[in-house]
Every structure is written in structure tokens, then in C-alpha cells.
Biopython code that builds the backbone (N, CA, C, O; Angstrom):
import numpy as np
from Bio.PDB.StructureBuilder import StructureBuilder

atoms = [
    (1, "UNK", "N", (37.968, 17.396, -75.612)),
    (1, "UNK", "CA", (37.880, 18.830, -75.760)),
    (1, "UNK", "C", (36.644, 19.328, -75.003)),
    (1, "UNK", "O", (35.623, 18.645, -75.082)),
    (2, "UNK", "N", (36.639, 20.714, -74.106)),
    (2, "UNK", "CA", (35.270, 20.621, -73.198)),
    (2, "UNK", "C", (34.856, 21.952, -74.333)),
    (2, "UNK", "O", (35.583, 22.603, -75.084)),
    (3, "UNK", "N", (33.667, 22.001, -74.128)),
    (3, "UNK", "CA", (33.071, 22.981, -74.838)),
    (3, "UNK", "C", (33.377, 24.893, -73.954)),
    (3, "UNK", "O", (33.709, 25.270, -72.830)),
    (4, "UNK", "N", (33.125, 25.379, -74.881)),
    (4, "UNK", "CA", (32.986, 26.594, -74.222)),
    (4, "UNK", "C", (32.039, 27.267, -73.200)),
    (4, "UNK", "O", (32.389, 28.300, -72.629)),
    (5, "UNK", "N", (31.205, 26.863, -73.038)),
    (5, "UNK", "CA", (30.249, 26.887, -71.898)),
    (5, "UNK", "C", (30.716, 25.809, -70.738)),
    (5, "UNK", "O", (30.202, 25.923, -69.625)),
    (6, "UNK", "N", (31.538, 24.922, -70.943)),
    (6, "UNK", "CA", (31.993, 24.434, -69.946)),
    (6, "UNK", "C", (33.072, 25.157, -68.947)),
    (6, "UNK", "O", (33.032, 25.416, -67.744)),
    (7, "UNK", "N", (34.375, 25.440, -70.303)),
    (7, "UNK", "CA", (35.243, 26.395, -70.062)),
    (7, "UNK", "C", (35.063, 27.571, -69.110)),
    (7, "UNK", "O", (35.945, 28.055, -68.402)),
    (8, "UNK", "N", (33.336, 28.100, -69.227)),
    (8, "UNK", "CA", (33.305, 30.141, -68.680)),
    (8, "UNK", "C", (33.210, 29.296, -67.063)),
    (8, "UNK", "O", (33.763, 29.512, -65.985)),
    (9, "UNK", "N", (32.381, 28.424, -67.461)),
    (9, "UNK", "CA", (31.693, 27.594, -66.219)),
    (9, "UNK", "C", (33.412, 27.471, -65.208)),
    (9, "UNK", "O", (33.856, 28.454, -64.615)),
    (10, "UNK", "N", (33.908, 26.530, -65.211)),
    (10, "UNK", "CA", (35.596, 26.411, -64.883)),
    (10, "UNK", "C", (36.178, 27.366, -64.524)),
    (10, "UNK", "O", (36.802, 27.353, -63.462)),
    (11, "UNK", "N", (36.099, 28.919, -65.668)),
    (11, "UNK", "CA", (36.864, 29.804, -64.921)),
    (11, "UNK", "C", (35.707, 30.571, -63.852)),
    (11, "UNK", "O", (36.224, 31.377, -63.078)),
    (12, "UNK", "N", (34.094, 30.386, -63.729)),
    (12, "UNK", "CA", (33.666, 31.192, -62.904)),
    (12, "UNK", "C", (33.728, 30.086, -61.459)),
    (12, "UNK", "O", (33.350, 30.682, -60.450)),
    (13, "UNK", "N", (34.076, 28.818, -61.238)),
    (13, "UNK", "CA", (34.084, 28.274, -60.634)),
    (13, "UNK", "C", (35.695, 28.722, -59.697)),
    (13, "UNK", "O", (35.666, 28.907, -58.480)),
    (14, "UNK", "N", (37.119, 28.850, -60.596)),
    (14, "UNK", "CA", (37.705, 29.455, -60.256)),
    (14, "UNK", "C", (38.038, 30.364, -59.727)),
    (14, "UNK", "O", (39.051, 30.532, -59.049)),
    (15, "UNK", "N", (37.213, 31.065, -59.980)),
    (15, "UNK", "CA", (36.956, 32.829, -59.489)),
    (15, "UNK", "C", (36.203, 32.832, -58.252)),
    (15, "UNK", "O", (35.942, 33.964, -57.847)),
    (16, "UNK", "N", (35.819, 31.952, -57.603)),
    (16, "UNK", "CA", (35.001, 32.058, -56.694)),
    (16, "UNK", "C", (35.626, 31.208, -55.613)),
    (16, "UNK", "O", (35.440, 31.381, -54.409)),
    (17, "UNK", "N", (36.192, 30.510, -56.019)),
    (17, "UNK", "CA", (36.998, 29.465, -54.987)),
    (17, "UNK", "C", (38.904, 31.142, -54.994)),
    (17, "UNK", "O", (39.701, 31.342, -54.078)),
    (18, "UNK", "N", (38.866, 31.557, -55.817)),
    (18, "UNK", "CA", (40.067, 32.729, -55.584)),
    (18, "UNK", "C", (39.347, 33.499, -54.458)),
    (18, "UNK", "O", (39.933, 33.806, -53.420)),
    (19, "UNK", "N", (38.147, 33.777, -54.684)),
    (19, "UNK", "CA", (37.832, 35.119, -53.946)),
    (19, "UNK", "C", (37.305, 34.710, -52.335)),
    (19, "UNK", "O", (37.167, 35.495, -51.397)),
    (20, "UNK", "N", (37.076, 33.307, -52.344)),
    (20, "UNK", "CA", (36.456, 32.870, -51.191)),
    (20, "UNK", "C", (37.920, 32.671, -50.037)),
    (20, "UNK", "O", (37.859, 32.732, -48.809)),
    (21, "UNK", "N", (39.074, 32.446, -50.816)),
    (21, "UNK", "CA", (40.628, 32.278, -50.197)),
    (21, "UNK", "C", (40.705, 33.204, -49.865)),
    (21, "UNK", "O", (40.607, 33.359, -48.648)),
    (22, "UNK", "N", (40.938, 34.448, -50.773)),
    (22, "UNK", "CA", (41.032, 35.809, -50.525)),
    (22, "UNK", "C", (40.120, 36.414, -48.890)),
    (22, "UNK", "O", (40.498, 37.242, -48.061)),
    (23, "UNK", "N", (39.207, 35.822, -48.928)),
    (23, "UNK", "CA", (38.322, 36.781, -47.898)),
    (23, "UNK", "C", (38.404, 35.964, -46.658)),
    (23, "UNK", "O", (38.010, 36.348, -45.556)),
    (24, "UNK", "N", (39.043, 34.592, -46.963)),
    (24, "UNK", "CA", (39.662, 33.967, -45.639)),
    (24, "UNK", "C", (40.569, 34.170, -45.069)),
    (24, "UNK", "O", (40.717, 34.143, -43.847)),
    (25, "UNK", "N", (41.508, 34.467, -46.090)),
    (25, "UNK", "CA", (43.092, 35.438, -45.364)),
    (25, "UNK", "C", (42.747, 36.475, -44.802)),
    (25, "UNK", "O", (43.327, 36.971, -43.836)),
    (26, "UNK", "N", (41.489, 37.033, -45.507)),
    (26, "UNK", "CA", (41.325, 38.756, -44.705)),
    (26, "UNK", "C", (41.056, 38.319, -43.528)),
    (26, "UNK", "O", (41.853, 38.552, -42.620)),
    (27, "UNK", "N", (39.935, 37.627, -43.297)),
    (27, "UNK", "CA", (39.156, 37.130, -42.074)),
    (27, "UNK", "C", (40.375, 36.811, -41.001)),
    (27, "UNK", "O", (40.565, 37.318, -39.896)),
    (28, "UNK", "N", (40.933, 36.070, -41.511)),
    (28, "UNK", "CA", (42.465, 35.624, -40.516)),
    (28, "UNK", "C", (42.947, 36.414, -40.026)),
    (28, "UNK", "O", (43.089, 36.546, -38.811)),
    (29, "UNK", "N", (43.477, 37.453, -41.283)),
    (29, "UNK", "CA", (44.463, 38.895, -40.818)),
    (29, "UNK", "C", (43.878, 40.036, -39.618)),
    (29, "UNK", "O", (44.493, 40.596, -38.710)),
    (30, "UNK", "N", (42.517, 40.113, -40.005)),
    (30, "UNK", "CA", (41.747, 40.556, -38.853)),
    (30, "UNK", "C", (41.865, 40.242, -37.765)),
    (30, "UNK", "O", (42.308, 41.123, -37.028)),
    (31, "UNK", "N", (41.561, 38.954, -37.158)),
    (31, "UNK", "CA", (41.435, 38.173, -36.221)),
    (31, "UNK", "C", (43.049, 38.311, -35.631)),
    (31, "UNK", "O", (43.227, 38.948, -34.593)),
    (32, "UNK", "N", (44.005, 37.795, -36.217)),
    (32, "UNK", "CA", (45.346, 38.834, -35.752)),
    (32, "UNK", "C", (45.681, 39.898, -35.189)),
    (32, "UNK", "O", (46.309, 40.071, -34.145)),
    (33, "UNK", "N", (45.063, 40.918, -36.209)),
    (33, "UNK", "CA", (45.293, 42.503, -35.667)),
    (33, "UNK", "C", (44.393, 42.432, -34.065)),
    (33, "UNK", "O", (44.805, 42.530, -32.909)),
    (34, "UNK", "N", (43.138, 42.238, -34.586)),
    (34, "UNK", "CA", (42.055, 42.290, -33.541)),
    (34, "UNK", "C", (42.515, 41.506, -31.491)),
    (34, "UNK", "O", (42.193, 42.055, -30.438)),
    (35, "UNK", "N", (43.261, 40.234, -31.640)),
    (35, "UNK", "CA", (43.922, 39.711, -30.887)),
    (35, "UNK", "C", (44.896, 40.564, -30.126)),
    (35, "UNK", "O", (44.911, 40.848, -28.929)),
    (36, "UNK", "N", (45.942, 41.007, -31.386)),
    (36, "UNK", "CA", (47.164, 42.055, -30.711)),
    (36, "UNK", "C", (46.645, 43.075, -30.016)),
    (36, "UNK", "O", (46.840, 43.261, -28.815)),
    (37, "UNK", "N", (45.482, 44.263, -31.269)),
    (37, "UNK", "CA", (44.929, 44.935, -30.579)),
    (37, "UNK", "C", (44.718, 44.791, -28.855)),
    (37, "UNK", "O", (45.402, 45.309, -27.972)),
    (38, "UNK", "N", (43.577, 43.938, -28.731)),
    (38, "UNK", "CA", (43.363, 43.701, -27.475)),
    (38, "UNK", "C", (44.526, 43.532, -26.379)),
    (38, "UNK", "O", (44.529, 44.101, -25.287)),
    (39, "UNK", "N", (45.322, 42.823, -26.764)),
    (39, "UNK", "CA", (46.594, 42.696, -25.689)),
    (39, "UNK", "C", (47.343, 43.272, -25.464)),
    (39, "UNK", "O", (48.148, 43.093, -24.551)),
    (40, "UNK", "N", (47.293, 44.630, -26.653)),
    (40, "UNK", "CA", (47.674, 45.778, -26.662)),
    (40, "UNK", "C", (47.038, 46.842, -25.360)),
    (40, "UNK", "O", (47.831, 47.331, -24.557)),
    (41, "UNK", "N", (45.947, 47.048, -25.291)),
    (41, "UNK", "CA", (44.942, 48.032, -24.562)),
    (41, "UNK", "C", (44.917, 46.869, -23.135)),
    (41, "UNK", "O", (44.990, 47.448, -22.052)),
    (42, "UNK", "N", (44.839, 45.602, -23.082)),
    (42, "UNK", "CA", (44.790, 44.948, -21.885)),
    (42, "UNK", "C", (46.188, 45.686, -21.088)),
    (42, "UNK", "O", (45.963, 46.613, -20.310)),
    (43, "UNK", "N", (47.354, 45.312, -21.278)),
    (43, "UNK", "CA", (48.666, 45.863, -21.348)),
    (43, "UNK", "C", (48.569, 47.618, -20.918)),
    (43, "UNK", "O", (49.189, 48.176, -20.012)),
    (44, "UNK", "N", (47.794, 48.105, -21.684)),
    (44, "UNK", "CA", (48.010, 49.439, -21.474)),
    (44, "UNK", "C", (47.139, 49.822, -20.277)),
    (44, "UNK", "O", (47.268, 50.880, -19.660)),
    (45, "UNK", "N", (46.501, 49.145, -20.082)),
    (45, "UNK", "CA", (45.541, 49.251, -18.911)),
    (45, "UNK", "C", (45.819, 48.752, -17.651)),
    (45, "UNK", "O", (45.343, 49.048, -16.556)),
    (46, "UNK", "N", (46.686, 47.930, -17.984)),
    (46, "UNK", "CA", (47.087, 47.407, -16.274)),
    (46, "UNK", "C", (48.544, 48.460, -15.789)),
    (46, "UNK", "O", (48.922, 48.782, -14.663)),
    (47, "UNK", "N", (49.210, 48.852, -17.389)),
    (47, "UNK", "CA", (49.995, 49.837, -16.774)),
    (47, "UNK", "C", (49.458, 51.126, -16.331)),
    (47, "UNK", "O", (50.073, 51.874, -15.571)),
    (48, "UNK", "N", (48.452, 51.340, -16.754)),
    (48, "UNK", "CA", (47.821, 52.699, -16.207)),
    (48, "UNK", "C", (47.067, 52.328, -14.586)),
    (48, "UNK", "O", (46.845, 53.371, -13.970)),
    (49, "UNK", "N", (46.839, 51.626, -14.166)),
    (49, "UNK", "CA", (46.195, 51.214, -12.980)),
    (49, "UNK", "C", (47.520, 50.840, -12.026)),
    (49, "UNK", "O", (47.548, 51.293, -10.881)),
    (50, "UNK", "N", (48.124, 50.380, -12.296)),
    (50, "UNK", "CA", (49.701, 50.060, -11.884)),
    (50, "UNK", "C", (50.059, 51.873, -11.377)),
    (50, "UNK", "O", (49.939, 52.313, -10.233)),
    (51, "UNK", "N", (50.434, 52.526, -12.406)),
    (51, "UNK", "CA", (50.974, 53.824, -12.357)),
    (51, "UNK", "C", (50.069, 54.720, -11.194)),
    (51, "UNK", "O", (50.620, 55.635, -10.582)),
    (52, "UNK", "N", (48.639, 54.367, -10.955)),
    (52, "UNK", "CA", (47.333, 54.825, -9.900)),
    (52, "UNK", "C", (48.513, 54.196, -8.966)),
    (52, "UNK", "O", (48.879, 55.116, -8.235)),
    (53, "UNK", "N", (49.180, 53.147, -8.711)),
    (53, "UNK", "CA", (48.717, 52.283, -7.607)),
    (53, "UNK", "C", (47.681, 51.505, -7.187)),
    (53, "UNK", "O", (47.469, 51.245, -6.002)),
    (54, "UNK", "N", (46.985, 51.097, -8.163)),
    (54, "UNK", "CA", (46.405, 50.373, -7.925)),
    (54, "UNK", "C", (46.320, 48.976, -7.353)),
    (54, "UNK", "O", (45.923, 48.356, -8.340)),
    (55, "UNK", "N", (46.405, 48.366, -6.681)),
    (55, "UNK", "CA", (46.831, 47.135, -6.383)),
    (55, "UNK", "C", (45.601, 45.800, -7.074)),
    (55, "UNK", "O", (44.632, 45.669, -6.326)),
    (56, "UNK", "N", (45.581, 45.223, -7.863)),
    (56, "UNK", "CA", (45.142, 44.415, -8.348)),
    (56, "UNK", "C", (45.455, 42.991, -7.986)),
    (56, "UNK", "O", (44.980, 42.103, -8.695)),
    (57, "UNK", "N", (46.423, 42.594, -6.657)),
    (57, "UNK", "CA", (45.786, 41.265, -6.022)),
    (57, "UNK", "C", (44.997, 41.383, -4.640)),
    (57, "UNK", "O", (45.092, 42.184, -3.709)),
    (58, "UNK", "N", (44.236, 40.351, -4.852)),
    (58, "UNK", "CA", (42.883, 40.913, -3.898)),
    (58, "UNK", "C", (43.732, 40.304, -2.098)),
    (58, "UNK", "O", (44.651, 39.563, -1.750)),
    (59, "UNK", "N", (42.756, 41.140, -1.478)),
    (59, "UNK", "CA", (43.551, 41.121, 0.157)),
    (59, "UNK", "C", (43.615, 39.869, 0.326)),
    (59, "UNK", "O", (43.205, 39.194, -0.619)),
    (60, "UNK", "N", (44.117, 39.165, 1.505)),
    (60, "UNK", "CA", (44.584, 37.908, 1.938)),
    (60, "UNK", "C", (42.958, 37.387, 3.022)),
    (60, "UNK", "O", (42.283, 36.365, 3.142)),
    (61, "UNK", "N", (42.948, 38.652, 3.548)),
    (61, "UNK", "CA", (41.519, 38.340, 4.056)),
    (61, "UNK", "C", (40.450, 39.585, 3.722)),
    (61, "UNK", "O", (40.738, 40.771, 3.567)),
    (62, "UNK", "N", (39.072, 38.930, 3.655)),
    (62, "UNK", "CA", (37.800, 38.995, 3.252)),
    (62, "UNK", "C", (37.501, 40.186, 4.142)),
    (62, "UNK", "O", (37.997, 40.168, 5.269)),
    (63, "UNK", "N", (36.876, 41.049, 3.839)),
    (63, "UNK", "CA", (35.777, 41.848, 4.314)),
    (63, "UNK", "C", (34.464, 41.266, 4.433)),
    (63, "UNK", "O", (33.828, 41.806, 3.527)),
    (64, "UNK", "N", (33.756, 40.528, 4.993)),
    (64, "UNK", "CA", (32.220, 40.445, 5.085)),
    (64, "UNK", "C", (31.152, 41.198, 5.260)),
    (64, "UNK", "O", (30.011, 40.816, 4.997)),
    (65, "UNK", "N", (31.490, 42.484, 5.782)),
    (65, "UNK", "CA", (30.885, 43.812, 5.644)),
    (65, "UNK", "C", (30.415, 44.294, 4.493)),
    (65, "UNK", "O", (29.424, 45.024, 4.466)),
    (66, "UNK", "N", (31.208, 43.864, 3.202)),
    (66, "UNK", "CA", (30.516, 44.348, 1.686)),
    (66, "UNK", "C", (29.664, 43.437, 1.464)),
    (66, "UNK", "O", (29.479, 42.348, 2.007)),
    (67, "UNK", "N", (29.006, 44.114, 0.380)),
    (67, "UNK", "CA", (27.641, 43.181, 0.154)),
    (67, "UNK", "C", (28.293, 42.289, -1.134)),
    (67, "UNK", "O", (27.675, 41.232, -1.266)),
    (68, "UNK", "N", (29.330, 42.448, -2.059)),
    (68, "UNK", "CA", (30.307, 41.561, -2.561)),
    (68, "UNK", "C", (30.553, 40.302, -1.732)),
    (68, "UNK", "O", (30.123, 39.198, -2.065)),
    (69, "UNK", "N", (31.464, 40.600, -0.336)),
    (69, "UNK", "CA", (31.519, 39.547, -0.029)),
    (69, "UNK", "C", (30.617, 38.511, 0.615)),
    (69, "UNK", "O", (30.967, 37.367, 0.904)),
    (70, "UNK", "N", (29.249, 39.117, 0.834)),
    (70, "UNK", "CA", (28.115, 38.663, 1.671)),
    (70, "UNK", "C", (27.275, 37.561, 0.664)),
    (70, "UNK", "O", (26.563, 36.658, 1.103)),
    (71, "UNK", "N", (27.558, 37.885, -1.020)),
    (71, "UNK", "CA", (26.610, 36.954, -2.213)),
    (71, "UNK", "C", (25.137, 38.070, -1.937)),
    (71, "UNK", "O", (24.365, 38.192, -2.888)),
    (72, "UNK", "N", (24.950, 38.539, -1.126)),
    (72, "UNK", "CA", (23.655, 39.891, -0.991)),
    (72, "UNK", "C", (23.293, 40.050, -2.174)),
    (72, "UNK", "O", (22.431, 40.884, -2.449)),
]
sb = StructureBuilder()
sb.init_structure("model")
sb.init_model(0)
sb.init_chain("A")
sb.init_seg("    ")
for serial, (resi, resn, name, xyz) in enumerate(atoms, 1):
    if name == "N":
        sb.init_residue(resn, " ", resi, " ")
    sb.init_atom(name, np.array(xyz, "f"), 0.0, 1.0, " ", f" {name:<3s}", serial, name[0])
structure = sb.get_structure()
């Protein structure tokens, strides 16, 4: 038979191992949203640069004239 001070002990030990699960799923669920988010706005951003015309693969040949391509 455990005593009652063992018992509060057990359920506050419980309660803390619940709440520490709890705030790991949150942590997770975040990290989810937060992921999509991003690939969300990445996505929305290449269609908006797309829609400019933007061309986002780089030329076949170099300019050496910029100070980009110079390491300057």
C-alpha cells in the first residue's frame, strides 16, 4: 500500500510528464504549420516573379563587367 504523500507525489509526477507531451505536440504542430507556411509564400513568390517575367535561370554566359561576377 503506498502512502498518501507518495500517491500526490505519482499524480504530480503524472501531470508533468501529461503536460510536457502536450507542449511537444504543440511544438510539432507548429513546426508543421511553420514549414507549409513557408512553402506556401516560397510558391507564391516565384509565381509573382514568374508573372514580372522574371527569368530566374541565370544566363549561359557570365558578364565580367559586374562586380558580382569579378568576386570585387
Amino acid at each position: 500500500m503506498t502512502s498518501h504523500v507518495e500517491q500526490q507525489i505519482q499524480e504530480r509526477i503524472a501531470r508533468v510528464r501529461a503536460e510536457e507531451e502536450r507542449k511537444r505536440r504543440q511544438r510539432e504542430e507548429l513546426a508543421r504549420r511553420r514549414t507549409a507556411g513557408l512553402a506556401r509564400r516560397h510558391a507564391a513568390k516565384l509565381r509573382a516573379l514568374a508573372q514580372r517575367g522574371i527569368d530566374l535561370v541565370p544566363p549561359t554566359e557570365l558578364d565580367n563587367s559586374t562586380y558580382a561576377a569579378s568576386g570585387a
